[in-house]
C-alpha positions as CSV (number, residue, x, y, z in Angstrom):
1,X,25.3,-30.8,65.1
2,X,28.1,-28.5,64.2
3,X,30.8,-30.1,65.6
4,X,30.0,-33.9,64.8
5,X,32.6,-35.7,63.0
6,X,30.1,-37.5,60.9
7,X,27.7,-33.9,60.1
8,X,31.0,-32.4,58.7
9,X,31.4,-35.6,56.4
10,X,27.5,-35.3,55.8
11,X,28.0,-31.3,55.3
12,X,31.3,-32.4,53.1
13,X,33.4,-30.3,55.5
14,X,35.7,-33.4,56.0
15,X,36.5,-35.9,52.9
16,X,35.4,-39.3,52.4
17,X,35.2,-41.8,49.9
18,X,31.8,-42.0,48.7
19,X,30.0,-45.6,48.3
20,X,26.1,-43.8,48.3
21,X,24.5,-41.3,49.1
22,X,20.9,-39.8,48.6
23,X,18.9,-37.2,50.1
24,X,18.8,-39.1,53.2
25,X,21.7,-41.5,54.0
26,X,25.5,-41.3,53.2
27,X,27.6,-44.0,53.2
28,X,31.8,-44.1,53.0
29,X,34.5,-45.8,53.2
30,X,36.0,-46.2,57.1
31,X,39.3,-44.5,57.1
32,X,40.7,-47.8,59.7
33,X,39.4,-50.5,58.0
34,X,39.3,-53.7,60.1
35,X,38.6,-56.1,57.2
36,X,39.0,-55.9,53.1
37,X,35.9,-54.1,53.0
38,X,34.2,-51.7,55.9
39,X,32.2,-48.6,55.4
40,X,29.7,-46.6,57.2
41,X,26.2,-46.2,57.0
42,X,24.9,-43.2,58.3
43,X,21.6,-41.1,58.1
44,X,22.4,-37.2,56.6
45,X,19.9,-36.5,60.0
46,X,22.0,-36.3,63.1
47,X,21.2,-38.5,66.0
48,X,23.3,-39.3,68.9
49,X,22.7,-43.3,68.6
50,X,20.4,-45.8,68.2
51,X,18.8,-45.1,71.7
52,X,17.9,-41.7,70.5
53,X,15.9,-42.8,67.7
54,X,12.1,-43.2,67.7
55,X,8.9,-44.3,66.1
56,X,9.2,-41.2,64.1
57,X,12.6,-42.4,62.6
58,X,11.3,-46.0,61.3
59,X,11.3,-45.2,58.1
60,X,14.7,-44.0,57.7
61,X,15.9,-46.9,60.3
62,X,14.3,-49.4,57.0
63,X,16.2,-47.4,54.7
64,X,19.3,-48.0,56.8
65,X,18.8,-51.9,57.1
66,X,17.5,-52.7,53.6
67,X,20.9,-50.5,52.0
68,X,23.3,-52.5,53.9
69,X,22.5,-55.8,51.8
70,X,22.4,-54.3,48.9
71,X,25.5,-51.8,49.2
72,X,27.5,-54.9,50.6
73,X,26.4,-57.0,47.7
74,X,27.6,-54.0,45.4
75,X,31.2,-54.3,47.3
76,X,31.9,-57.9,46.2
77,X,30.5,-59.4,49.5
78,X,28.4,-61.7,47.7
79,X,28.8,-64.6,50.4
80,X,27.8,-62.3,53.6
81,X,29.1,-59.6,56.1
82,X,28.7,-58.1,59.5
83,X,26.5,-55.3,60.4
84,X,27.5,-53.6,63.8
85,X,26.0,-50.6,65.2
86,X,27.7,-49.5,68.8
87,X,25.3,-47.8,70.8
88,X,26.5,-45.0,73.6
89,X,30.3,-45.9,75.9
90,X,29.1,-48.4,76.9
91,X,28.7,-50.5,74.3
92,X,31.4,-49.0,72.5
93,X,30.5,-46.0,70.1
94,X,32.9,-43.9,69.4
95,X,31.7,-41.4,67.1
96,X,28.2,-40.0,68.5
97,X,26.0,-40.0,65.9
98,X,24.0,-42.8,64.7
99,X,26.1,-45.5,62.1
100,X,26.1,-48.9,61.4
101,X,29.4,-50.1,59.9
102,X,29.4,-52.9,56.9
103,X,31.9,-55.1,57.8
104,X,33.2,-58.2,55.0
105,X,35.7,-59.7,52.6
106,X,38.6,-61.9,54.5
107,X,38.8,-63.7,57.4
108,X,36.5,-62.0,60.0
109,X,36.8,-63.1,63.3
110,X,34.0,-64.1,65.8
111,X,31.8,-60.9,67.6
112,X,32.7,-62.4,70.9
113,X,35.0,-64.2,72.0
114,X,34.4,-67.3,73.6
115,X,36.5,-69.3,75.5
């Protein structure tokens, strides 16, 4: 997709700094960080979220979830971190096109607030 804000970091249209990439999958460093460490994960592949995706995507969906371990262990969060991947308005994506952001390091408050 030509105008997608992640494609144009994909294409290298837009900067980012780099934490992996392959032929597949690019992740980068999120330019609002909400904790000491938080990058993106994002397949090269556009897709709109994770409701677009399909039993023809389940490999790359593995790749997606067995990198995040590893790529979070490789950015000091040795004792854990929060994956979060915001699919469509409604449950808050922002950028349309498929990412799951890596999320660690500090004091990171709870997912949802209960009162």
């Amino acid at each position: 997709m030509s105008d997608c804000l992640f494609c144009k970091i994909v294409r290298g249209e837009i900067p980012s700094r780099k934490v992996y990439e392959d032929d597949e999958v690019l992740a980068f460093h999120d330019i609002n960080p909400v904790a000491p460490v938080h990058f993106m994960l994002v397949p090269k592949l556009h897709l709109d979220s994770l409701a677009e995706a399909g039993n023809a995507h389940a490999a790359l969906l593995g790749k997606l979830m067995l990198l995040a371990p590893k790529l979070a262990k490789e950015q000091g969060l040795d004792h854990g971190f929060r994956t979060v991947i915001n699919t469509g308005k409604g449950g808050g994506q922002e950028i349309f096109h498929l990412h799951i952001h890596i999320i660690g390091g500090g004091n990171i408050p709870p997912m949802v607030r209960r009162d």
